[in-house]
C-alpha positions as CSV (number, residue, x, y, z in Angstrom):
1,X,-15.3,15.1,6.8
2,X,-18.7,15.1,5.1
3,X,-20.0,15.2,1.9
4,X,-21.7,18.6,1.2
5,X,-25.1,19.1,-0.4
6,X,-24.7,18.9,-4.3
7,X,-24.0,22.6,-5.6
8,X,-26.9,22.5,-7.9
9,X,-29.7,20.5,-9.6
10,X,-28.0,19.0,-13.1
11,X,-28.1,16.0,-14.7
12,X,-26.5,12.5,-13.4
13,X,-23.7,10.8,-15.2
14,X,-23.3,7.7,-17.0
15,X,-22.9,4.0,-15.6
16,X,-19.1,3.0,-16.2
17,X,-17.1,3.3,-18.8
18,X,-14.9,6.1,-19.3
19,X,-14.7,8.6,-22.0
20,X,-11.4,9.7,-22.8
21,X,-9.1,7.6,-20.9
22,X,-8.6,4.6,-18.5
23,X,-9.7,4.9,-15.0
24,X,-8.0,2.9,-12.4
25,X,-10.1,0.2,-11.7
26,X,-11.3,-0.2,-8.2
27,X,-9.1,-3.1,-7.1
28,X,-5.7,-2.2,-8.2
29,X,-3.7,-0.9,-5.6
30,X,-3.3,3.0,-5.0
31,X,0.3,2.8,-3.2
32,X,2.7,-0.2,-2.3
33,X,4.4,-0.6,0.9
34,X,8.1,-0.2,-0.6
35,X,9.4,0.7,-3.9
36,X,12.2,2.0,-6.2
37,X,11.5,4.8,-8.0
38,X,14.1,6.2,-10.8
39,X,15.2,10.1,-10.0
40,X,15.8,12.4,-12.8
41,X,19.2,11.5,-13.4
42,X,17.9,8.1,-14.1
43,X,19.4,6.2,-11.3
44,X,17.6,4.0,-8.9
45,X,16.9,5.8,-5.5
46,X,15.1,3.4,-3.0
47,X,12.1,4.9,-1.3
48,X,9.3,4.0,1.2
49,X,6.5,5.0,-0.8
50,X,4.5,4.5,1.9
51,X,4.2,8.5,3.8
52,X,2.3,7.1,7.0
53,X,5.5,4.1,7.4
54,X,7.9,7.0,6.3
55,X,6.5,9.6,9.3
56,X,6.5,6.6,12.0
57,X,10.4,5.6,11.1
58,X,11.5,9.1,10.5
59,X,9.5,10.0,14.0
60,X,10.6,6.5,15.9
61,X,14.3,7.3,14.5
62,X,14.7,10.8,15.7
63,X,13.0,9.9,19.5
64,X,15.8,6.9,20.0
65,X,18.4,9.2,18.5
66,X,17.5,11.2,21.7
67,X,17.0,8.5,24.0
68,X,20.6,6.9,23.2
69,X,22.7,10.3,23.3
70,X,20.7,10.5,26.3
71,X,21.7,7.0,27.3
72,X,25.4,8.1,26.9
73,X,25.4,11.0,28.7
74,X,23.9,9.8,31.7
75,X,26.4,6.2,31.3
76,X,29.3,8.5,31.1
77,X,28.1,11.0,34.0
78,X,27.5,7.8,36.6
79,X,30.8,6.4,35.4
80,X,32.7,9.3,36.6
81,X,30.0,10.1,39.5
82,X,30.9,6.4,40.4
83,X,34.7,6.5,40.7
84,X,34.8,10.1,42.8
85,X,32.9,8.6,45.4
86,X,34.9,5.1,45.5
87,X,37.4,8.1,46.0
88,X,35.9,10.0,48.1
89,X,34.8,7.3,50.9
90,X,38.9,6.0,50.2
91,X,40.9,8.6,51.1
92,X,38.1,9.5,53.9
93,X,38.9,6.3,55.3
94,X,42.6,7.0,54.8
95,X,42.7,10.1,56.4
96,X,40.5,8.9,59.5
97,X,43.1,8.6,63.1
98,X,41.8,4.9,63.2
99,X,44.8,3.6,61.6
100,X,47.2,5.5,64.2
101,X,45.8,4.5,67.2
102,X,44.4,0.6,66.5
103,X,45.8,-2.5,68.2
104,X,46.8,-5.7,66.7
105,X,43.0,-7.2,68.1
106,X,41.2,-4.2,66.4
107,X,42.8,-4.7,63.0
108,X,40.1,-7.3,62.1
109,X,37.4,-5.1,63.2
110,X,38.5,-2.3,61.5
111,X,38.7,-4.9,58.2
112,X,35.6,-5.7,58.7
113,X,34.4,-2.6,58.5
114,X,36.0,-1.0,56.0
115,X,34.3,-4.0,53.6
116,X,30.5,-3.4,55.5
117,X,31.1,0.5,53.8
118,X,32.1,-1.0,50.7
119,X,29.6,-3.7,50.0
120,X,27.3,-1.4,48.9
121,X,28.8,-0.7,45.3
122,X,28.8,-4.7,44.6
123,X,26.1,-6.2,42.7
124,X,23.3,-7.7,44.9
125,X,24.3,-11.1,46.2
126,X,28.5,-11.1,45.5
127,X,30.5,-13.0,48.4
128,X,32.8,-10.3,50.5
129,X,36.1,-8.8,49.1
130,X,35.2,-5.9,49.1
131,X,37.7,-3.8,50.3
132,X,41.0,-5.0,51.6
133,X,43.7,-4.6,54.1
134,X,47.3,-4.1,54.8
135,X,49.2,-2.9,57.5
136,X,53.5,-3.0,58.2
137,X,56.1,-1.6,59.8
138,X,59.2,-0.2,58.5
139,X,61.4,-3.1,59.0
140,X,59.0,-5.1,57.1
141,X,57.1,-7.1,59.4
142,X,53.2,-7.1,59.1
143,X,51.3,-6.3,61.3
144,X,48.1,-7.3,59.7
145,X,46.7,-7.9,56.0
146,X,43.0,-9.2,55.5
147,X,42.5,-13.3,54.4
148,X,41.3,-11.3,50.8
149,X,44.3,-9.5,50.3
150,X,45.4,-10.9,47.0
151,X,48.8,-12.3,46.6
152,X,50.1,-11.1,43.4
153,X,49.8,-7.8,45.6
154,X,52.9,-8.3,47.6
155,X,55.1,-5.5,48.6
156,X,57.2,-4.7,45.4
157,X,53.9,-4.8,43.1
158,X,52.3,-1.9,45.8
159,X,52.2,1.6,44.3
160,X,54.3,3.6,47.0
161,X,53.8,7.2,45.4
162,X,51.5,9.8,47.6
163,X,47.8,9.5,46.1
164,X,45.5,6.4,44.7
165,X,46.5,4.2,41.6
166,X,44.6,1.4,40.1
167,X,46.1,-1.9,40.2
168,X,45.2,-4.8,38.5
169,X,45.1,-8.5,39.5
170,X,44.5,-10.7,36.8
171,X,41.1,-10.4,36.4
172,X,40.1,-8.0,39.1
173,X,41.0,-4.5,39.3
174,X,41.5,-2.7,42.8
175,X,41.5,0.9,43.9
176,X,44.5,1.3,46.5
177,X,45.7,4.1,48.9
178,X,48.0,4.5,51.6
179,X,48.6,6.3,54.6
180,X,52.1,6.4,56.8
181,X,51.4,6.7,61.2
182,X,55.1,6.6,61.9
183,X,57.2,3.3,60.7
184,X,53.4,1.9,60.1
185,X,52.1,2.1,56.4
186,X,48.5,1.0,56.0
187,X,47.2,0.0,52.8
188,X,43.7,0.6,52.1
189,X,42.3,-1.3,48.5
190,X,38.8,-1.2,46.9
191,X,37.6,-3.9,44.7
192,X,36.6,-1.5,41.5
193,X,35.5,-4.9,39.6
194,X,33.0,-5.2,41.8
195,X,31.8,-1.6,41.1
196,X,32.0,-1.7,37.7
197,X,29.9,-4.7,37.5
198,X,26.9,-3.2,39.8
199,X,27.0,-0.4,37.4
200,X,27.2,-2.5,34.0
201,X,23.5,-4.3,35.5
202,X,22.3,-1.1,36.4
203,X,23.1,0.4,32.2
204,X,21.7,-2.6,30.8
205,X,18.3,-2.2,32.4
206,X,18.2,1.6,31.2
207,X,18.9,0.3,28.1
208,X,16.2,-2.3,28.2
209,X,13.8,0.0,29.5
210,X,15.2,2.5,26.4
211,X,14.2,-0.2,24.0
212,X,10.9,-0.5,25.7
213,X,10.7,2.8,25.7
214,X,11.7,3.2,21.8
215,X,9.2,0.3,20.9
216,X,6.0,1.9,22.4
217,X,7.3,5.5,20.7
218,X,6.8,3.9,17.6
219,X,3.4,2.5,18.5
220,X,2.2,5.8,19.2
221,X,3.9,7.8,16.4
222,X,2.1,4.7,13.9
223,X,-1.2,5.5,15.8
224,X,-0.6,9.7,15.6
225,X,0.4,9.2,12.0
226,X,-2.6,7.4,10.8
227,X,-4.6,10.1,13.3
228,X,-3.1,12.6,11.3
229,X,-3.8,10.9,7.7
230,X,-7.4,9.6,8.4
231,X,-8.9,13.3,6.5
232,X,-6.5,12.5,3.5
233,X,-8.1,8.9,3.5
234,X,-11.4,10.3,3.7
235,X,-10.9,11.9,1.0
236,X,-9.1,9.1,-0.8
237,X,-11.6,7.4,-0.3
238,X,-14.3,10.1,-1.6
239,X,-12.9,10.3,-5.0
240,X,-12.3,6.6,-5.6
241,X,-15.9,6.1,-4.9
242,X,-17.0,8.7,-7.3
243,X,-17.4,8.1,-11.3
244,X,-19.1,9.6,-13.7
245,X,-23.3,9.4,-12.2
246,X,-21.6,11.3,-8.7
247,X,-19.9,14.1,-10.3
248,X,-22.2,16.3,-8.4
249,X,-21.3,15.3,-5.2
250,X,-18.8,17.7,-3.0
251,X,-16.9,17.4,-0.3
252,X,-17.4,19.8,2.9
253,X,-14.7,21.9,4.1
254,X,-15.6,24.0,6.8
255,X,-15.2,21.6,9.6
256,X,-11.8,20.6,8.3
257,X,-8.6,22.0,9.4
258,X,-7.0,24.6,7.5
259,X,-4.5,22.6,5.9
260,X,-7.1,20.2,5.1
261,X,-9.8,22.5,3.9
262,X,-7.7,24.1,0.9
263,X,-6.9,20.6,-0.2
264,X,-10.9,19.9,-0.1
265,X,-11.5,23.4,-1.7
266,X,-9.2,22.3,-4.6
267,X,-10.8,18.9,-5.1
268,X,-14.2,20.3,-5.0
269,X,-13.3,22.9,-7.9
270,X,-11.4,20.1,-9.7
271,X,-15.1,18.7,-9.3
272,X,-16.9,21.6,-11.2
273,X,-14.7,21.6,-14.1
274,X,-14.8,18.1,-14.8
275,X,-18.6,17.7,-14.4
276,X,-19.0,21.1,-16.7
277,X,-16.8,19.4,-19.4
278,X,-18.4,16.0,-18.6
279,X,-21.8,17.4,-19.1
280,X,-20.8,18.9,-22.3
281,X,-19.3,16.0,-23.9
282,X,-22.3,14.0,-23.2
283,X,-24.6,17.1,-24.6
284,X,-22.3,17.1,-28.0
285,X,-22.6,13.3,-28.1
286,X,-26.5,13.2,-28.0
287,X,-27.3,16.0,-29.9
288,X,-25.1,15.3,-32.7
289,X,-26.4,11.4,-33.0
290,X,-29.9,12.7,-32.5
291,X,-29.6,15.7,-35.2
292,X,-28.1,13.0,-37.6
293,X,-30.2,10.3,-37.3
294,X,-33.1,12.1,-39.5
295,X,-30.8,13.3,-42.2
296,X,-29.7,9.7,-42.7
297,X,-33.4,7.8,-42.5
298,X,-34.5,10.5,-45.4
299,X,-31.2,10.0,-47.0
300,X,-31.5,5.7,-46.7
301,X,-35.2,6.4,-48.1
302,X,-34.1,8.2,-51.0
303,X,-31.0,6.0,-52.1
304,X,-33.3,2.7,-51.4
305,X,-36.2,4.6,-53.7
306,X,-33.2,5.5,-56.6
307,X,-32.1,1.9,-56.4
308,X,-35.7,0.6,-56.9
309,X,-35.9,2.4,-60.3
310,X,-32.1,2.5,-61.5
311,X,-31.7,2.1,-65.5
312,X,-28.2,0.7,-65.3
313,X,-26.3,-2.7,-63.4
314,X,-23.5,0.2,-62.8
315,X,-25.8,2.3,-61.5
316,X,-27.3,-0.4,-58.6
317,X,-23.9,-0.9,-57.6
318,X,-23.1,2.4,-56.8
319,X,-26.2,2.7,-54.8
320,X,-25.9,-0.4,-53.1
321,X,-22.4,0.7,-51.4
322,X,-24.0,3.6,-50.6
323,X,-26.4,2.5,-48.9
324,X,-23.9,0.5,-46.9
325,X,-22.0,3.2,-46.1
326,X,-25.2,5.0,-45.0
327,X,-26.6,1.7,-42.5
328,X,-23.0,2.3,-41.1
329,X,-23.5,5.6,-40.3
330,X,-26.9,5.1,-38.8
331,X,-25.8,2.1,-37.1
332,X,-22.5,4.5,-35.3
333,X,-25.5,7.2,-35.1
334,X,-27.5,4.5,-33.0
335,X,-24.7,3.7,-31.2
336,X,-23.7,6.8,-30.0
337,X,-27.2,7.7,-29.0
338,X,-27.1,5.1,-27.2
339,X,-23.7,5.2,-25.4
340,X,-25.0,8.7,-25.1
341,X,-28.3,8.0,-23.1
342,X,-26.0,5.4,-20.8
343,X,-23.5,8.4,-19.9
344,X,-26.1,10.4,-18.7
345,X,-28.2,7.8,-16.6
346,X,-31.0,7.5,-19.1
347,X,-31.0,4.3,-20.0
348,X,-33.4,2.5,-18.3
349,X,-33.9,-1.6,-19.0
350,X,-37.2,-3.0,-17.8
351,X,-36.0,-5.6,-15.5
352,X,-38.5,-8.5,-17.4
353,X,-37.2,-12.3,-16.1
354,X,-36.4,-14.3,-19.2
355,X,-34.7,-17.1,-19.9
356,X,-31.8,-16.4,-22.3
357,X,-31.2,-20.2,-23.4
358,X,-33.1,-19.6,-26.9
359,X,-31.2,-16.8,-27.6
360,X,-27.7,-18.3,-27.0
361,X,-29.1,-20.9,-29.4
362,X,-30.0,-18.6,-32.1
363,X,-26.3,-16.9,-31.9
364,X,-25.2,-20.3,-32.5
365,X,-27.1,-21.0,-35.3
366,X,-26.2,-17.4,-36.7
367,X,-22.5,-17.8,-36.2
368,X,-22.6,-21.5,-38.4
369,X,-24.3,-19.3,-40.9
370,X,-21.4,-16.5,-40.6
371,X,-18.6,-19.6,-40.8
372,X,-20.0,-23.0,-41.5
373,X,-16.1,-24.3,-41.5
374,X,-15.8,-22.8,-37.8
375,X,-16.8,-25.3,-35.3
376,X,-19.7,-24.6,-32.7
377,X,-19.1,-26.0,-29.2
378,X,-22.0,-25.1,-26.8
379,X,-21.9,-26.4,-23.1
380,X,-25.1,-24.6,-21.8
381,X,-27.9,-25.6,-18.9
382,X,-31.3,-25.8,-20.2
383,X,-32.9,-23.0,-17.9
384,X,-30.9,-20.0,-18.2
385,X,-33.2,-17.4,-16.5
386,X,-31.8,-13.3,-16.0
387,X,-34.2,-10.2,-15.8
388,X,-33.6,-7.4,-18.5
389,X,-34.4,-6.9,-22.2
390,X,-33.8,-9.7,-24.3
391,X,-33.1,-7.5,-27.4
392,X,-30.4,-5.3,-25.6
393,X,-28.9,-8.5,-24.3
394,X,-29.2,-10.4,-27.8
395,X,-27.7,-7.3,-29.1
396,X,-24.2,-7.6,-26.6
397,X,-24.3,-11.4,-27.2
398,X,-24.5,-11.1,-31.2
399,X,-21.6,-8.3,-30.9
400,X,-19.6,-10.9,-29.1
401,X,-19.9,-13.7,-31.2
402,X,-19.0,-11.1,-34.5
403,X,-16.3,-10.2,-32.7
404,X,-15.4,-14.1,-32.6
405,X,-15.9,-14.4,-36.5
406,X,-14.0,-11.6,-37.5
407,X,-10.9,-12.2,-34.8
408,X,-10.9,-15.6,-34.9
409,X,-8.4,-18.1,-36.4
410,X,-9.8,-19.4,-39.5
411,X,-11.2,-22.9,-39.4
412,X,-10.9,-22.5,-35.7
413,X,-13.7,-22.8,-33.4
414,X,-15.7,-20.7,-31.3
415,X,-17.4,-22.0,-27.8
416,X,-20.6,-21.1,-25.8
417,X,-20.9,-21.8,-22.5
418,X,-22.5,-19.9,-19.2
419,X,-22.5,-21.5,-15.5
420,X,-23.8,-20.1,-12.0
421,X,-21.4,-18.8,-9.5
422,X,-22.3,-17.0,-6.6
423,X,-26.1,-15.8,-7.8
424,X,-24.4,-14.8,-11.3
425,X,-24.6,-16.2,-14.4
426,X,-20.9,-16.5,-16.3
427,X,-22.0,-16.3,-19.8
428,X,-18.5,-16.9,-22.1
429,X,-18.1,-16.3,-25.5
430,X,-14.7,-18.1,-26.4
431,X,-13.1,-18.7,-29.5
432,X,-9.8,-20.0,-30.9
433,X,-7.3,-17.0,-31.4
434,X,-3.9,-15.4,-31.7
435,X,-4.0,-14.2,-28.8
436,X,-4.3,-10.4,-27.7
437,X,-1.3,-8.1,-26.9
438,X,-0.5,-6.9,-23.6
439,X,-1.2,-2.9,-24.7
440,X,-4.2,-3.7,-26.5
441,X,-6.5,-5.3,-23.6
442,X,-6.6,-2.7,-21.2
443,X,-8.0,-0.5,-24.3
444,X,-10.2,-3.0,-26.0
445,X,-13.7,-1.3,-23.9
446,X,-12.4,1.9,-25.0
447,X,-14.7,3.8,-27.2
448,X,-13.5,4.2,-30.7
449,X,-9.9,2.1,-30.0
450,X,-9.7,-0.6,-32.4
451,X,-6.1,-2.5,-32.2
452,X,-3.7,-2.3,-35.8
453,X,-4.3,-5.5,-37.1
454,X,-7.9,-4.7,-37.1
455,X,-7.0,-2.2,-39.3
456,X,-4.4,-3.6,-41.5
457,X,-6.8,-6.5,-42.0
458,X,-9.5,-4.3,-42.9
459,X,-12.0,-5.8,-40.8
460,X,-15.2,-3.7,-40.7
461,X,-15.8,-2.0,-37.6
462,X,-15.6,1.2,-35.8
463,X,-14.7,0.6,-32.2
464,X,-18.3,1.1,-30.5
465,X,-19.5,-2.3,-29.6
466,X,-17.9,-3.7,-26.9
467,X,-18.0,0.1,-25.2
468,X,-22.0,-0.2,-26.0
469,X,-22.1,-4.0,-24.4
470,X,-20.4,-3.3,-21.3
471,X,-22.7,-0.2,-21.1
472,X,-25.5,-2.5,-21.5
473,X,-23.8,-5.2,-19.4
474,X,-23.7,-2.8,-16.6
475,X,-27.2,-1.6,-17.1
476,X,-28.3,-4.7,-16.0
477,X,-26.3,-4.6,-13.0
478,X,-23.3,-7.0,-14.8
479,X,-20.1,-6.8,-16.1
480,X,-18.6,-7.5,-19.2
481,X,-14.8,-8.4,-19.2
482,X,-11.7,-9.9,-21.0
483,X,-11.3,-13.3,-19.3
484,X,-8.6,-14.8,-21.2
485,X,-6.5,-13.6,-24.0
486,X,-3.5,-16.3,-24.1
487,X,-1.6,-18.0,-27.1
488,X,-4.6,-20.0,-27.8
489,X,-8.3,-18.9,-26.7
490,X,-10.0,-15.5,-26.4
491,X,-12.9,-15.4,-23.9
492,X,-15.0,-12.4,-23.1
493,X,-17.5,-13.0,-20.1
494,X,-20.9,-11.3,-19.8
495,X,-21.9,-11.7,-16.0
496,X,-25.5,-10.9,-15.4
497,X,-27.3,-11.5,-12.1
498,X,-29.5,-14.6,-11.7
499,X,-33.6,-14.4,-11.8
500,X,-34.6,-16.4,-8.4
């Protein structure tokens, strides 16, 4: 899958933050191995939420479903195919005219061979018995019976009914037959536990080479699986990477299977209509700060000229909280020009090397002004030195340490402090606090979001400064983050890389 020329020349989008709603943030995970997830009925239903683990179990399960009714048919087939031929070469032997014609010195032989015909049905390495041998005469006297014969077989425990019957002895089972040459009866026996035993080895290594066989199944479904899932993934991975400066980008679908290429189709139109309304918003923003600003400079000019020759004390009040309300406005107009300029990629920072010690030390000085009761703790190295524009940055630092002021517990402190790590410098702006609420961080960067008891303590403000910072933080190739928010301290870090 490749990413397809961009449809058409248009302006880039901005660095970071988003503008109408949380984006997932790069790190947090997309998909867990295993979950519960509540149906519609509102009960719990367990569920691999995992769809390449799902495929390989649901593809591993149905392949040894098949190998063990497989497993059983072929047991019970050799099972039977085992005891007809035990039969078979038994009443063969029964019906042969050596029994009629053998003398008392060729009863031995005949023993002997009857167990050479049978040895081959006893596992590989048992000791003789067989098959077994008994011979008598009407009267009762024996003629011959083999040094196996068994003893709990005597004469009353011997089926005499035409046919062969199975007989046990203890723990062995036996397989007999007889055959009647005038007042002689032969009796001809098998040793079946012996059989049975050569064919339980013989099942267990089909079933260890079944479980062999199952295991690398599931090796190759896994590796079919993520075969199959690596164009999804591609793609996956396509729109995590994008935000808002790589809205033009689009994905190719011709080389793509068809299944594939409709999804890519669909994503690449998604594409268009959020870069049209994307482009829009950040057209509305600009033009409306930029065809304000003017009004309110000629209208500041005016109320500042009216105030200079006002007759009356009422009259200088009213025009003073006007022109508050109108610095307000210009500084939200500034502010969205600004946010603005960062959303479409045009706001550049000359990358000047400075060192940003003297201005940490001015914020300090500033915030004793704000709240001289509100102690100053400052733990900062003497060379602090980061490329970028010092007023920007004094302007993200300043908004931090108001922020500080205005949230912090009264009589409380607020702390300075900024360390290297990893060719960064970790520039914290802490203070003593409440603490923040669990719904209200994720939201704080959020443009216009102010939390309620901002509001119900009436704390000036509109919502726009630590969107503006991070914009600004990220211009400069940083970050600007919540870094604590507990019981008892609030800390905001402003990581800016290092001037070597």
């Amino acid at each position: 899958m490749k990413r397809a020329a961009p449809p058409s020349p248009s302006a880039s989008g901005a660095v970071g933050n988003d503008a109408g709603g949380r984006e997932p943030a790069g790190d947090e995970p997309v998909h867990g191995t295993a979950a519960e997830r509540r149906d519609s009925s509102g009960a719990n239903r367990f569920r691999l939420r995992s769809f390449r683990l799902r495929i390989t179990l649901m593809s591993t399960a149905t392949a040894l479903a098949a190998i063990l009714i497989l497993f059983v048919a072929a047991s019970t087939t050799i099972v039977a195919r085992r005891a007809q031929i035990l039969d078979h070469i038994l009443s063969a032997h029964l019906s042969g005219p050596g029994f009629s014609v053998a003398t008392p010195a060729l009863w031995p032989a005949i023993d002997a061979h009857l167990n050479a015909s049978f040895s081959a049905f006893a596992p590989q390495g048992s000791q003789g018995g067989y098959a077994i041998l008994r011979a008598s005469r009407a009267d009762g006297s024996l003629v011959y019976r083999s040094p196996s014969w068994p003893t709990a077989l005597d004469t009353a425990a011997l089926p005499h009914a035409p046919g062969l019957h199975t007989v046990a002895d203890g723990a062995l089972e036996w397989r007999l037959g007889q055959v009647r040459h005038g007042d002689l009866t032969v009796w001809v026996g098998v040793n079946r536990s012996l059989s049975n035993a050569q064919l339980r080895v013989s099942l267990w290594r089909f079933a260890a080479a079944a479980a062999v066989l199952g295991a690398l199944i599931a090796l190759l479904a896994w590796y079919l699986s993520a075969r199959a899932m690596r164009p999804v993934e591609h793609l996956t991975g396509v729109m995590l990477g994008l935000n808002a400066s790589d809205l033009d980008q689009r994905v190719a679908a011709d080389e793509e299977d068809i299944e594939f290429a409709q999804l890519v189709t669909v994503f690449n139109a998604m594409l268009d209509r959020l870069q049209r309304s994307f482009l829009q918003a950040i057209r509305f923003s600009g033009d409306a700060a930029h065809e304000l600003k003017t009004p309110l400079t000629i209208l500041q000019g005016q109320l500042e000229h009216a105030f200079t020759h006002a007759a009356k004390p009422e009259q200088e009040e009213a025009l003073v909280e006007m022109l508050e309300e109108v610095r307000r406005l210009d500084s939200i107009v500034r502010k969205l020009l600004m946010l603005s300029r960062a959303d479409a990629g045009q706001l550049q920072i000359p990358l000047t090397p400075f060192n940003l010690r003297p201005v940490l030390d001015e914020l300090a000085e500033d915030i004793e002004l704000l709240d001289a009761e509100r102690e100053v703790r400052l733990d900062l190295p003497p060379l602090l030195l980061v490329k970028g524009d010092a007023d920007l940055l004094r302007q993200v630092l300043q908004n931090l340490a108001s922020n500080a002021v205005k949230y912090g517990l009264p009589g409380g402190w607020i702390a300075l402090s900024a360390r290297q790590h990893g060719g960064q410098w970790q520039i914290d702006v802490a203070n003593a606090s409440s603490g923040i609420a669990a719904e209200h961080r994720e939201r704080l960067f959020d443009r216009f979001y102010r939390a309620d008891h901002a509001h119900n303590r009436r704390i000036p403000g509109v919502g726009l400064g630590l969107s503006l910072a991070r914009e600004i933080a990220r211009a400069h190739g940083g970050e600007l983050l919540l870094a604590e928010a507990d019981q008892e301290r609030t800390c905001f870090r402003l990581c800016l890389p290092a001037a070597l």
